[in-house]
C-alpha positions, 0 to 999 in steps of 0.5 A: 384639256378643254379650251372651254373647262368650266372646273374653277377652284382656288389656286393652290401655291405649290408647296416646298417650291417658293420662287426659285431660279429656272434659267436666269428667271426667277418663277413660282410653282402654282397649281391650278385648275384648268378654268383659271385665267392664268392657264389661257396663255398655255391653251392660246399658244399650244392651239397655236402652235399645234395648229401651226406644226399639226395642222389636220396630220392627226384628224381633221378638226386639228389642234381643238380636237386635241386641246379638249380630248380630256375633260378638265375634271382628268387634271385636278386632285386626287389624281392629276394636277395642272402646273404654271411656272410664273414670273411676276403675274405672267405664266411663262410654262406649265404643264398637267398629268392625269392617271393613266393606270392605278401606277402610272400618271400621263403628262401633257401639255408641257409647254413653255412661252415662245418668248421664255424658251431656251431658259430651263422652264421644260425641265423645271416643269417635268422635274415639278410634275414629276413631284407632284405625281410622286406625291399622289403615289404614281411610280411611273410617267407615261407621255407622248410627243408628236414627230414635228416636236424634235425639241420635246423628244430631245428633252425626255431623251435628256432628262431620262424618260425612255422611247417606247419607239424605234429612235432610227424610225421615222417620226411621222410614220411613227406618230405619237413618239412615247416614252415612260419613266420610273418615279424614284422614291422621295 
């Protein structure tokens, strides 16, 4: 996702998730494009963050290179989105999928507010773009997780996503820590 995404259009209220209880905060499912202001958070503190786990151990522009991989066009309808879970006007975690193959949908950028975590927010935003890749017809998820994110790989493991690596290796050896899960029909 680019820092810098010049894709605006009208958010969209997710439908079927009117707010609803993830943890003890009370959180509304929108869908947005990446330019809105309310993804910003998401973007200031995964650069943050990536910079402060990563710094230079995937390439030596760092977290940016990372954060604008993607172009923004990737994460919009009719083969991705992009997630916010909201509290009142405050995004609290989100997250985006883009098509991988004609069967599969990526997920990236989960995250979830320093402030918010250990409340749920995670697994209410894999279970939401779980949804909505099911939706736009993917029967699979793929995602990738870096080594110094045990809590990430802890959740997938949890939450039924399957390693496409070796659990005993070591992680930063490994480097991209993969994993795919099956989409059930609705």
């Amino acid at each position: 996702m680019s820092m810098t995404a010049n894709s605006l259009t009208a958010p969209v209220t997710v439908p079927a998730t009117a707010p609803a209880p993830a943890g003890d905060l009370e959180v509304t499912v929108v869908q947005v494009a990446l330019g809105d202001p309310r993804v910003q958070p998401l973007l200031e503190e995964l650069a943050v963050e990536y910079s402060t786990r990563y710094g230079d151990f995937f390439s030596a522009a760092g977290a940016q290179e990372e954060l604008s991989r993607y172009p923004a066009s990737e994460f919009e309808p009719p083969h991705g989105a992009l997630l916010i879970l909201q509290q009142g006007e405050e995004t609290v975690a989100g997250g985006a999928f883009r098509r991988y193959d004609a069967e599969t949908a990526e997920f990236k950028r989960i995250w979830t507010h320093s402030a918010h975590r250990r409340k749920g927010l995670a697994r209410r935003v894999l279970v939401e773009l779980e949804r909505a890749a099911r939706e736009r017809g993917y029967t699979r998820v793929y995602l990738t997780t870096g080594p110094r994110q045990p809590e990430a790989k802890s959740l997938y493991l949890a939450t039924g996503y399957t390693p496409l690596f070796d659990l005993d290796a070591d992680p930063e050896e490994v480097k991209h820590l993969a994993f795919t899960k099956p989409l059930p029909e609705a």
